[in-house]
C-alpha positions in Angstrom: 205.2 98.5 91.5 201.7 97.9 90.3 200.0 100.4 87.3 198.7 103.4 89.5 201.9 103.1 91.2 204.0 104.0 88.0 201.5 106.5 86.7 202.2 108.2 90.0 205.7 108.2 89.7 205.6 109.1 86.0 203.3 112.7 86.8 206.1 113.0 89.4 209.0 113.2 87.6 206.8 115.4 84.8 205.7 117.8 87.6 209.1 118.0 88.7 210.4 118.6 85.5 207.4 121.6 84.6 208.4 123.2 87.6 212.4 122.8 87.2 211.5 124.6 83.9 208.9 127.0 85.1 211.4 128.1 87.7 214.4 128.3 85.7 212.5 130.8 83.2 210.9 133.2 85.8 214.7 133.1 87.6 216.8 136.3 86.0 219.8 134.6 84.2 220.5 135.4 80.8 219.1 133.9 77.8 222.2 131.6 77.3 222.7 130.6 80.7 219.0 129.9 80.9 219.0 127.8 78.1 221.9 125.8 79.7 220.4 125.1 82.9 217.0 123.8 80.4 218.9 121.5 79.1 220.4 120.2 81.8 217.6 119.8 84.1 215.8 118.1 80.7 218.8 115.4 80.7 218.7 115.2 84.4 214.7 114.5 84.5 215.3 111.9 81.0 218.3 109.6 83.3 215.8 109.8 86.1 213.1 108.7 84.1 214.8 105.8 82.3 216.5 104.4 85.9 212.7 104.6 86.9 211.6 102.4 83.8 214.3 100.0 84.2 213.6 99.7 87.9 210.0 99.1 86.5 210.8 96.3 84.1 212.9 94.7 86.7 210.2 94.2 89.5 207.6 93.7 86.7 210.1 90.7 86.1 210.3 89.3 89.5 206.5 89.4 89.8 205.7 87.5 86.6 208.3 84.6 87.7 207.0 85.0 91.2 203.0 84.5 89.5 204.5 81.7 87.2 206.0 79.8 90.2 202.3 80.3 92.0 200.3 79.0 88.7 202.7 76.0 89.2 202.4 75.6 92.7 198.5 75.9 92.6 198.0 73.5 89.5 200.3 70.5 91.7 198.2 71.2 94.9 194.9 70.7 92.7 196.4 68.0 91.3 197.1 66.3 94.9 194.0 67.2 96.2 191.9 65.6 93.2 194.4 62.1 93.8 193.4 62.2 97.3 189.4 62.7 96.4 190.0 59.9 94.0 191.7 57.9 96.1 189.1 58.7 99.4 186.5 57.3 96.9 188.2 54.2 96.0 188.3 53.4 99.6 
């Protein structure tokens, strides 16, 4: 999940959340119920959210040992190919 990938998700979950709350005002309920529902929908939206994150860090993870493993793999095939320039030369 790359940057405008999570800033996507993020204005999701916010929209979703303004318009949970926008809809749970305008709905008639009373005042307590109302409130109830609020809060609810605020603790459903904040799991949601922090699954999200954690789903974040963990493929931000992968892709930083997959880019180390890359840098490593890159600096050996330089490496080979300057032994075998060197080596060409000698010859």
């Amino acid at each position: 999940m790359d940057k405008s990938d999570l800033n996507v998700f993020i204005a999701f979950l916010l929209g979703a959340a303004a318009g949970g709350v926008a809809a749970l005002l305008l709905a008639p309920a009373s005042g307590t119920e109302t409130r109830k529902k609020i809060k609810d929908t605020v603790h459903g939206t904040k799991n949601k959210a922090v699954k999200g994150l954690e789903g974040a860090k963990d493929f931000a993870g992968i892709q930083k040992e997959a880019l180390k493993e890359a840098v490593i793999g890159g600096k050996e095939a330089y490496r080979k190919a300057v032994n075998r320039s060197s080596a060409d030369a000698a010859s």
